[in-house]
C-alpha positions in Angstrom: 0.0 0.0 0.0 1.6 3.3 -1.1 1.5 6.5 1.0 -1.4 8.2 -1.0 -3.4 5.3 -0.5 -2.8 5.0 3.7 -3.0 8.7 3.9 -6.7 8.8 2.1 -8.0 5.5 3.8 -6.7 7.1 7.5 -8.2 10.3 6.3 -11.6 9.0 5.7 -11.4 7.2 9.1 -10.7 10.4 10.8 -13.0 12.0 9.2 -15.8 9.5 9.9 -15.1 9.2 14.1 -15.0 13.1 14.1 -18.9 13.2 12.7 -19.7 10.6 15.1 -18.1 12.0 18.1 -20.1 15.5 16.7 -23.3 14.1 16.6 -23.1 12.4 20.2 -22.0 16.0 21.0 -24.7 17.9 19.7 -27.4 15.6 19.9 -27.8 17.6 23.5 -27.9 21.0 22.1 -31.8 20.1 20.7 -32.6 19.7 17.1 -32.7 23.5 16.0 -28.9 24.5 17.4 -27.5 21.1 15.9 -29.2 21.9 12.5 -27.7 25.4 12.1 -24.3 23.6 13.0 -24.2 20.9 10.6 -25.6 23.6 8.0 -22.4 26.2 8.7 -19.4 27.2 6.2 -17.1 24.5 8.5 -19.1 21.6 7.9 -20.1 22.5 4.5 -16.1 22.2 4.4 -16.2 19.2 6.1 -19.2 17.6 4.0 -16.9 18.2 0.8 -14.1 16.9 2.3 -15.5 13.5 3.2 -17.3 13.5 -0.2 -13.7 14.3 -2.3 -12.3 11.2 -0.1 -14.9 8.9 -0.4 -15.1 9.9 -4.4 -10.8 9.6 -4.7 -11.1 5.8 -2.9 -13.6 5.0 -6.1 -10.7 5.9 -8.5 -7.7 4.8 -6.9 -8.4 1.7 -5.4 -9.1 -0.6 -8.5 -10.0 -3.4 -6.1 -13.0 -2.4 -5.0 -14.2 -3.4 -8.7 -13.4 -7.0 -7.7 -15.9 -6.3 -4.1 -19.6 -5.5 -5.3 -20.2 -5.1 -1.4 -17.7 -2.4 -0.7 -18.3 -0.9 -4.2 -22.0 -0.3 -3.3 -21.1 0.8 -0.1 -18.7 3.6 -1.4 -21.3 4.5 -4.0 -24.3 4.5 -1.5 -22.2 7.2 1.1 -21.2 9.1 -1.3 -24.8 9.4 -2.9 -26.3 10.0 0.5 -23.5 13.0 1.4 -24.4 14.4 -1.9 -27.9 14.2 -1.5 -27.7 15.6 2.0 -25.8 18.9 0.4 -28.1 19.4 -2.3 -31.1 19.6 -0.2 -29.4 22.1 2.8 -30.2 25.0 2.9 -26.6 26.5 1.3 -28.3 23.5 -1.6 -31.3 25.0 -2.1 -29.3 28.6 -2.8 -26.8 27.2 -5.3 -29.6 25.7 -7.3 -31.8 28.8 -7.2 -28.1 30.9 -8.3 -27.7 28.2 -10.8 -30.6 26.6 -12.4 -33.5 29.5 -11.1 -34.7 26.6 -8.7 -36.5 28.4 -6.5 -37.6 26.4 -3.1 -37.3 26.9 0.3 -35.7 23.9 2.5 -37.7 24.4 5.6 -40.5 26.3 6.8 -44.0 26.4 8.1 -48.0 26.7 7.1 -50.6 27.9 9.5 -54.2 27.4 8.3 -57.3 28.2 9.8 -60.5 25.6 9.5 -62.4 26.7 6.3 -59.9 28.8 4.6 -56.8 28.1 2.3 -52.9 29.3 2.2 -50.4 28.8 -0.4 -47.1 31.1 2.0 -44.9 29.3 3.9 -43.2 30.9 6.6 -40.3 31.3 9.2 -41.0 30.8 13.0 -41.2 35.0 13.2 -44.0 34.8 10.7 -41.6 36.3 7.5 -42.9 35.2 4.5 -40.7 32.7 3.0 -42.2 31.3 -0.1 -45.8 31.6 -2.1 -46.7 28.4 -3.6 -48.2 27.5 -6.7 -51.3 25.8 -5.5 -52.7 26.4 -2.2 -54.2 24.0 1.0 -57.6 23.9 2.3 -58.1 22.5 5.8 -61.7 21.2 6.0 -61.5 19.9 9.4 -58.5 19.6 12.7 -58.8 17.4 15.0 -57.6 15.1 17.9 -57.9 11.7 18.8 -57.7 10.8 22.6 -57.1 7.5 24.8 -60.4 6.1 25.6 -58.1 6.0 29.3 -58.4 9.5 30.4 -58.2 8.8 34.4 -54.7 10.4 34.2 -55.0 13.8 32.2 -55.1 15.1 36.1 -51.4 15.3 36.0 -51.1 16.6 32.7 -53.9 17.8 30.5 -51.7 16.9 27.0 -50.9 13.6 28.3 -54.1 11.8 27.1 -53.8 12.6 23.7 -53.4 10.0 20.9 -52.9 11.6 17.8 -54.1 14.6 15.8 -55.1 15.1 12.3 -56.1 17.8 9.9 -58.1 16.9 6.7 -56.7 18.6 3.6 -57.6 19.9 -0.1 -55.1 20.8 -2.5 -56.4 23.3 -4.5 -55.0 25.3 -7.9 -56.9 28.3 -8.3 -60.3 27.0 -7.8 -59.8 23.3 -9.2 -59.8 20.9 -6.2 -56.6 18.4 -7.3 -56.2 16.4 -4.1 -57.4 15.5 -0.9 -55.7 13.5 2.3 -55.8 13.3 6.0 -52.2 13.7 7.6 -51.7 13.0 10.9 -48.2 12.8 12.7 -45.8 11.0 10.5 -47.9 10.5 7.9 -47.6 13.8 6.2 -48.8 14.6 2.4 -46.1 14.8 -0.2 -47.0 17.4 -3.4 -45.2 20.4 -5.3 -42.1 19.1 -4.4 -43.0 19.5 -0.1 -43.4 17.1 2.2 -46.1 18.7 4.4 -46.0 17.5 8.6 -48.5 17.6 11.2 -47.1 20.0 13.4 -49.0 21.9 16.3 -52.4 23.6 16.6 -53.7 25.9 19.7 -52.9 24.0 22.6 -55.2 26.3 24.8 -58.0 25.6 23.0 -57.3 22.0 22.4 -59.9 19.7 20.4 -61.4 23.1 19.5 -58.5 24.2 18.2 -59.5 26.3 14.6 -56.0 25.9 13.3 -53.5 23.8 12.2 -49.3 24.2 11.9 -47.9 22.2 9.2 -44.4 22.1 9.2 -42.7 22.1 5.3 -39.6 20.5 4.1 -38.3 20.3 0.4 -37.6 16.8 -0.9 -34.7 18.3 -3.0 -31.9 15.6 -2.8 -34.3 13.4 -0.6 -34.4 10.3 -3.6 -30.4 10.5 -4.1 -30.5 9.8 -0.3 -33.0 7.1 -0.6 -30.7 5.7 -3.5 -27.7 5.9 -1.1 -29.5 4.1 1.8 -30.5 1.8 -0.7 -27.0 0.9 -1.7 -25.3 0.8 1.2 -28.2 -2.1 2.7 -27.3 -4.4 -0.3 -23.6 -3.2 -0.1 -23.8 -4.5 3.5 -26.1 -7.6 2.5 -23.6 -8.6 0.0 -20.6 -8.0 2.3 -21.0 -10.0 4.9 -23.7 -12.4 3.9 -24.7 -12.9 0.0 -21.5 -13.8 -0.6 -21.0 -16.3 1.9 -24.1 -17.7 0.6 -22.6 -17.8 -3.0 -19.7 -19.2 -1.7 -21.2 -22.0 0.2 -23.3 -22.7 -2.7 -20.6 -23.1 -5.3 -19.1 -25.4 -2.8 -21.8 -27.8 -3.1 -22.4 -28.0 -6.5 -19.1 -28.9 -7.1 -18.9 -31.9 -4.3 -16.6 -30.1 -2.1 
């Protein structure tokens, strides 16, 4: 092994125990502080970095075009690292600069019952985006535990889910409907669109919902990568045993 190949393989290492010691880190900063980290000018250095390695190992170590499982693993990190970048928010700016893409990565959607919105917009209420088609809520509202003998010790505690029913509309035409509830949000325009919040005072009379929006630029290149790091795994330490085994008894041995 010659020096440029021990320095990138230890440089990827580094690299790779630094992110993990980082995210046990920051995981107890809460979710907004640790997404405004891993979104700065260092990382985005950092993110490149790791990228450039992974992508040089590709090219100058021939072998791994003997190893499907390690090729597939390369491939799948480095799709998931560029997929990552392409949908931050320093993503989402380059395309607009380059290609007029114009999205916002993150953002929210308050609707009242009976009336539609097509703006998304920051936590201070700054209009971020206007959509092309807008979302009627017809109805919000919550599903409880038929076991309410504790809501005594917290009023919130009881509650099992909460849902909004929704109408996609563009201009007048009605285009879609679905029910979202937590988890289960509705994907269209190129959003993903979350069950957030609603009036806690008011509770199951709330007369809003908050949706919270997130693009789903770079999310199938990360769904790729995910993809191709499983079988890269799969094949790595069990697919080719399997081969292997089976080879060995169709020849007798």
């Amino acid at each position: 092994m010659n020096k440029l190949h021990r320095f990138e393989i230890w440089s990827t290492l580094l690299l790779i125990v630094w992110l993990a010691a980082l995210s046990v880190v920051t995981a107890f900063y809460g979710a907004q502080k640790t997404a405004i980290f891993f979104n700065s000018l260092p990382l985005a250095i950092y993110w490149l970095m790791l990228t450039g390695f992974l992508l040089a190992g590709l090219v100058t170590f021939r072998r791994l075009i003997r190893l499907p499982g390690l090729l597939l693993i390369h491939f799948g990190c480095v799709l998931i690292l560029v997929g990552a970048m392409w949908g931050s928010a320093s993503g989402h700016h380059l395309q607009k600069k380059l290609f007029g893409i114009d999205k916002v990565p993150f953002g929210y959607m308050m609707i009242y019952e009976g009336t539609a919105e097509n703006h998304i917009i920051a936590e201070d209420d700054t209009v971020l985006a206007e959509l092309p088609f807008s979302i009627y809520l017809k109805d919000f509202r919550i599903e409880y535990y038929s076991d309410e003998s504790y809501l005594q010790v917290e009023k919130r505690a009881g509650i099992r889910d909460y849902f909004s029913d929704l109408i996609l509309l563009e201009g007048e035409k009605q285009i879609a409907r679905k029910t979202i509830e937590v988890n289960h949000p509705l994907h269209y325009g190129g959003y993903h669109f979350y069950q957030h919040l609603y009036d806690i005072e008011k509770g199951r009379y709330s007369l809003y919902t908050i949706l919270t929006v997130y693009s789903d630029n770079g999310l199938n290149l990360v769904y790729a990568g995910y993809l191709m790091l499983s079988l890269g795994v799969l094949w790595q330490f069990w697919f080719r045993y399997i081969g292997a085994y089976l080879k060995r008894r169709v020849s007798g041995n």
